[in-house]
Each structure stands twice: as structure tokens, then as C-alpha cells.
C-alpha positions as CSV (number, residue, x, y, z in Angstrom):
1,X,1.4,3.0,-12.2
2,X,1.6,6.7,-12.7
3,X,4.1,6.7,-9.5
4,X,8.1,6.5,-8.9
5,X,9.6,2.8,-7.3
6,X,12.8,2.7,-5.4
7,X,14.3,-0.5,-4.4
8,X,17.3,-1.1,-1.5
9,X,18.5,-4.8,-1.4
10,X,21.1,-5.7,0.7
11,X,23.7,-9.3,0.4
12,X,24.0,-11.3,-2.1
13,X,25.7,-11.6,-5.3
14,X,25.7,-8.4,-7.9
15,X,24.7,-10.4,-11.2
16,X,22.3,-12.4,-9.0
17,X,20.7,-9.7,-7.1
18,X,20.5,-7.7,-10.7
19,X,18.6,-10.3,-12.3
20,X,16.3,-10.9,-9.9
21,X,15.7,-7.0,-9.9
22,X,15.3,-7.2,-13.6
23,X,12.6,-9.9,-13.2
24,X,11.0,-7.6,-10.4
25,X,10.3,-4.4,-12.8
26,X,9.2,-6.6,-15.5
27,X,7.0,-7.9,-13.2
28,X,5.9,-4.6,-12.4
29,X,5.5,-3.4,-16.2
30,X,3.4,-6.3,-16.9
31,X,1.1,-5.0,-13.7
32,X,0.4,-2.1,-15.2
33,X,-0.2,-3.6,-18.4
34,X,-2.7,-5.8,-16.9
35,X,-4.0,-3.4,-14.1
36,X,-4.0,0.0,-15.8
37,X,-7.7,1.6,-16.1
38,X,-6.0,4.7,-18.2
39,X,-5.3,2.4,-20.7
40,X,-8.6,1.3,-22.8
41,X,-6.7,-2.4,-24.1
42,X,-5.4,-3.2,-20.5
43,X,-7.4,-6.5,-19.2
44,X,-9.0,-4.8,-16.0
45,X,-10.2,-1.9,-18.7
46,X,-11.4,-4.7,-20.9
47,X,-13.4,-7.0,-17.9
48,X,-14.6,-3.6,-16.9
49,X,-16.5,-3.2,-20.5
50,X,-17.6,-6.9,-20.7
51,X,-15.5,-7.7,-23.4
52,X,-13.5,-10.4,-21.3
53,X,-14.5,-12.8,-18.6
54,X,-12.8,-13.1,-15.4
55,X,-11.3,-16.2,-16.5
56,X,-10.2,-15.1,-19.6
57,X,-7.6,-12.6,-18.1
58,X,-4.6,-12.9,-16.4
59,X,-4.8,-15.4,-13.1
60,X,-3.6,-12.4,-11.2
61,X,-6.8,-10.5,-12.0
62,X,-8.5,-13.0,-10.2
63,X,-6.5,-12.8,-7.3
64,X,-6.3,-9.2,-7.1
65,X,-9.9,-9.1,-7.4
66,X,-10.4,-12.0,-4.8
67,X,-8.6,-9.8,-2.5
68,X,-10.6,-6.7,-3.0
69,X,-13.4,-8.7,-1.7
70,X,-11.7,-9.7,1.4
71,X,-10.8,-5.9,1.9
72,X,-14.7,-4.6,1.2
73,X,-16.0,-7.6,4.0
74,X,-13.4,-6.6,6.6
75,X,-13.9,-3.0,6.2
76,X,-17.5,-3.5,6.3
77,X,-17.4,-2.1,2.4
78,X,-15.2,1.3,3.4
79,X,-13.3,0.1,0.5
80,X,-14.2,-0.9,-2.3
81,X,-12.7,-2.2,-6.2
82,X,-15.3,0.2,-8.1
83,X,-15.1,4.1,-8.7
84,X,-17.7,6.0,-10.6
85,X,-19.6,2.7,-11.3
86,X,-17.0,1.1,-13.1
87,X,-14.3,-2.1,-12.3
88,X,-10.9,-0.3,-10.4
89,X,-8.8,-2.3,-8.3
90,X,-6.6,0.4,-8.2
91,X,-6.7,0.7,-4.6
92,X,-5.3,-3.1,-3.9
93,X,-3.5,-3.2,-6.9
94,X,-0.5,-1.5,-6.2
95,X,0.3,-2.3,-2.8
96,X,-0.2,-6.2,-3.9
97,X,2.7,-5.7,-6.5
98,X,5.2,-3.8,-4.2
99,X,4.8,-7.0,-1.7
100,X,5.1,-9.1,-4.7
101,X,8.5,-7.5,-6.3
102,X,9.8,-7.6,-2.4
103,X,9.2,-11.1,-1.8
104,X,11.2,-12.3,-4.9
105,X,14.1,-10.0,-4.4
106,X,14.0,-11.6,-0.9
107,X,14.1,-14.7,-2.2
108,X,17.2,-14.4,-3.9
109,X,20.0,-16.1,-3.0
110,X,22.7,-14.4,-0.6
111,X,19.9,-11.5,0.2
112,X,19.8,-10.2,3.8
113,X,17.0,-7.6,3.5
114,X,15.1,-5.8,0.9
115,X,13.1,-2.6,1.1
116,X,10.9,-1.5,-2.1
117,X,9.1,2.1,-1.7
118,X,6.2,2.2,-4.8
119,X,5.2,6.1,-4.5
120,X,5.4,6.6,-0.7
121,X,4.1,3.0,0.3
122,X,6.8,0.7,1.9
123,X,7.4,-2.9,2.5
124,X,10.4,-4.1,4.4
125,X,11.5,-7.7,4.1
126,X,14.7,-8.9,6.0
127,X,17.1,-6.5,7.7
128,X,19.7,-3.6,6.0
129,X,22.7,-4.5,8.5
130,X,23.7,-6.7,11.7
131,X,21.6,-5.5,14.7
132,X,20.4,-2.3,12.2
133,X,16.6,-2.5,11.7
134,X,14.8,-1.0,8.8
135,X,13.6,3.0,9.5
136,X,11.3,4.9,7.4
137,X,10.1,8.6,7.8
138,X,6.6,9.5,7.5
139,X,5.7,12.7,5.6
140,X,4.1,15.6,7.6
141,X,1.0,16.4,5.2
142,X,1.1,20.1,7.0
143,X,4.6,21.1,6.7
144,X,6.1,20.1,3.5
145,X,9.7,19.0,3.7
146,X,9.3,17.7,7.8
147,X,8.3,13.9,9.3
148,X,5.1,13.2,11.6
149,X,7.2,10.5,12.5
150,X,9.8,7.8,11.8
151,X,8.7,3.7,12.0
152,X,11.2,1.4,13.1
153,X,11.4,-2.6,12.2
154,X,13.2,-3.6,14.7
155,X,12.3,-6.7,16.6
156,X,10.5,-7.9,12.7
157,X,12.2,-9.2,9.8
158,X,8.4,-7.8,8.4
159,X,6.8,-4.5,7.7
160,X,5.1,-2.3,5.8
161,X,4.3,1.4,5.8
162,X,1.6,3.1,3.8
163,X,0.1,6.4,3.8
164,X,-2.8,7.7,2.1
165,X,-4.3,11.3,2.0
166,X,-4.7,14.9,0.4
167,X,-1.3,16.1,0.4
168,X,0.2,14.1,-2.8
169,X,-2.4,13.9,-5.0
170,X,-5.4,16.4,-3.6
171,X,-8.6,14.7,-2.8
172,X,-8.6,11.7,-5.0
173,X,-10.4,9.0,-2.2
174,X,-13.8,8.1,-2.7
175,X,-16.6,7.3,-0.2
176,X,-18.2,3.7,-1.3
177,X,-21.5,4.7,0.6
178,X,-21.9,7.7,-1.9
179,X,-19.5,7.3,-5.1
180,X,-18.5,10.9,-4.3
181,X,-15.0,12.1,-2.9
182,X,-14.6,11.1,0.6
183,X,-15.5,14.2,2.8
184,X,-13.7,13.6,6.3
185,X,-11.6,15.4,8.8
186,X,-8.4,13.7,7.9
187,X,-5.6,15.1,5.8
188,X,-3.3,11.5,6.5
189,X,-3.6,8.1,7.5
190,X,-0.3,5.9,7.7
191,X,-0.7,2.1,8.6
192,X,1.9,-0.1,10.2
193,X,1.3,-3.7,9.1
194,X,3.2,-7.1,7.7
195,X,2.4,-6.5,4.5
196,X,1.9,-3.9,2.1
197,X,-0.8,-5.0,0.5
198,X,-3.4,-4.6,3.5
199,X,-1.4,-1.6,5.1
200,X,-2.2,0.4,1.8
201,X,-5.8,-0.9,1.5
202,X,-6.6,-0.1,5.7
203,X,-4.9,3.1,5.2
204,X,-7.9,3.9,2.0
205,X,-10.6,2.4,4.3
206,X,-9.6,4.6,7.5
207,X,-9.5,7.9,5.5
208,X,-12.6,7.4,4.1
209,X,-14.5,6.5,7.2
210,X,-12.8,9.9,9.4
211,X,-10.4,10.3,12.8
212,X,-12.8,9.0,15.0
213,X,-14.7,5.7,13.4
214,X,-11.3,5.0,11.2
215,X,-9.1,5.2,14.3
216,X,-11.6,2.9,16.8
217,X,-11.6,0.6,13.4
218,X,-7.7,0.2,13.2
219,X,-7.8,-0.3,16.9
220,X,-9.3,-3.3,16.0
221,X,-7.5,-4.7,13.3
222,X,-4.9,-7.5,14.8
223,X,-1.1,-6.9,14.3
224,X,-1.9,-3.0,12.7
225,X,-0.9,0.4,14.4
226,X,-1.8,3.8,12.7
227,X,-0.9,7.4,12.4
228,X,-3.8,9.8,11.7
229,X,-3.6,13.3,11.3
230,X,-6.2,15.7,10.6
231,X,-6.8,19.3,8.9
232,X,-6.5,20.9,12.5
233,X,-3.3,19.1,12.9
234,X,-4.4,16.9,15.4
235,X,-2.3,13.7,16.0
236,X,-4.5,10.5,16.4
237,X,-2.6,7.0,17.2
238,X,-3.5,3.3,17.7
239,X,-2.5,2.3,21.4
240,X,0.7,0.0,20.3
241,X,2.0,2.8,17.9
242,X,4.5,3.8,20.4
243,X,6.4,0.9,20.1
244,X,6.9,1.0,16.5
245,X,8.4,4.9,16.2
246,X,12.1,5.1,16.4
């Protein structure tokens, strides 16, 4: 997926645990495989030319895509599984197989808690330690090398963090309304959510819409809190944020 995965699993049995993490980055191979729209024989590559049907792929395809549809009707079409006119799910994709390769490391027998970081992006299953929540440090996208803040999980066995902005990989997020890079205020938007999955695609949605509509739109969103920072280094937050930073 072009990005670095890290994974922290805590109990359970060594040959268990490494099997199951085996099975998790084959899982996550075969993603990419399926997923990748820089590779012309990948299946998404493939639908996206017409030389495969929907149902001729990979069930996941039609989940992931299935997905993407809920994301575009819930943020009213801020995000979207198409860039430059052709068939990218990128945006869902990745955050939908971090959640995926946490649940079944979870899952394993003996395993207390599991944290899985895909390039930045977070989810937190479980708990690292008796009465020791989960913490994770949020990248200041205006003073390399310092934290906007650090997310606590305590008081929820799960979370997920996800950022997305200008300070990784430039100005890569596109404006559905106009195909063209998205031109807002905003240099970061992290999300505080359950799951990956969503986090990473409201965090997409927000950035592309700017501070002001992406913030009242978080507001919104049940069980999500957000970070938002702009070029001027102002700090914008959901109202319940506060009880997430520690």
C-alpha cells in the first residue's frame, strides 16, 4: 500500500500470536494485490477498465466498494471512490484492512489488546496492560518532530485514530465537487472513532470540505471527536475531544 504497518499485540501464546500475525500480513499482501490502482493486473485496476464485473472479483471488492457508497451518502458525496474519472477506493481501502488485520489478531486466543498503525492511521482493540489504556500521539503538521496532541483509550476497549493532510504526502486530497485538489484552509484533520475504517474516510471528507463546514460536520457524526488544524496554526476541536486527550 505504498506505506509502513506496525503491529503491538499483547497476551497470548508466542507461536499462536505469530501465526495469526502471519495470516494478518498475508491478508494484507493480498489487499494490495486486489486493491492496488498502480498495478495495471490488480482487480480494482481491472473493474476500473471494464474488463471484469463486480462479481467477477474478489467478494471484498464488493464490500469495499459497498462501503464507499455509504461514506459518499453520509458525507453528502465529500468523499468519494473515483479520482480523475476513474474507479479508486483508495481512500476506504486501507483503513478497512488495518480494522480487518486488528480484529483477527484480537481474536486470537490468549490476546488482551492489539494495536495496528498502517502509515499513521491507528486502530486499538483491547487493552496493552491492567488498568493501562492505549495512548497515541498525534503529529504536529507545523513543527516536525512535536505532538498536537496525545488520544487516550481509556474507558474503551475500542478506538481508532486517523489523520489526513498536507504534511506526509503534499496535497494529494481531491475535492469530489471539482475532480481537482482539494483547496481548503486545513493543513490536518485527525478523527477519534471505533473504527478505523470510518475515522480514516471522515478524516478525507473533513479536509476536503475546510475548518469551518468539516468541523460543524464532525460535530455531527455520533460517537466521533476531531482535531483540526489549519495553515495559520489554528486549533479547531469537536466539543467531546477533551475527554479523549491524555
Amino acid at each position: 500500500m505504498g506505506t509502513v504497518f506496525s503491529f503491538d499485540i499483547r497476551g497470548g501464546d508466542p507461536e499462536t500470536v505469530r501465526a495469526a500475525l502471519t495470516e494478518a500480513v498475508a491478508g494484507l499482501h493480498r489487499v494490495d494485490e486486489v486493491f492496488s490502482t498502480y498495478r495495471d493486473d490488480s482487480e480494482i485496476s481491472r473493474l476500473g477498465r471494464g474488463e471484469l464485473t463486480v462479481e467477477e472479483c474478489d467478494p471484498d471488492v464488493a464490500a469495499v466498494l459497498a462501503l464507499g457508497e455509504e461514506a459518499a451518502r453520509i458525507s453528502d458525496g465529500w468523499f468519494s471512490t473515483t479520482y480523475e474519472g476513474r474507479l479508486d477506493p483508495t481512500g476506504i481501502v486501507k483503513g478497512w484492512a488495518i480494522e480487518r488485520a486488528a480484529r483477527l489478531l484480537a481474536a486470537t486466543a490468549g490476546v488482551t489488546g492489539v494495536s495496528v498503525n498502517g502509515g499513521g492511521d491507528v486502530q486499538l482493540l483491547g487493552v496493552p496492560g491492567t488498568e493501562r489504556p492505549w495512548r497515541v500521539g498525534i503529529a504536529d503538521p507545523l513543527r516536525p518532530g512535536g505532538l498536537a496532541a496525545v488520544i487516550s483509550a481509556a474507558g474503551t476497549t475500542e478506538l481508532a485514530v486517523a489523520t489526513s493532510g498536507t504534511a506526509e504526502r503534499g496535497a494529494h486530497i481531491v475535492d469530489p465537487r471539482t475532480g481537482h485538489t482539494a483547496v481548503t484552509d486545513l493543513v490536518a484533520v485527525t478523527v477519534v472513532a471505533p473504527t478505523i475504517t470510518w475515522a480514516d474516510c471522515w478524516a478525507t471528507a473533513a479536509f476536503a470540505m475546510g475548518s469551518r463546514e468539516g468541523l460543524r460536520w464532525l460535530e455531527a457524526l455520533p460517537g466521533v471527536e476531531a482535531l483540526l488544524i489549519t495553515a495559520g496554526d489554528e486549533v479547531r476541536c469537536t466539543g467531546g475531544l477533551a475527554s479523549r486527550l491524555g
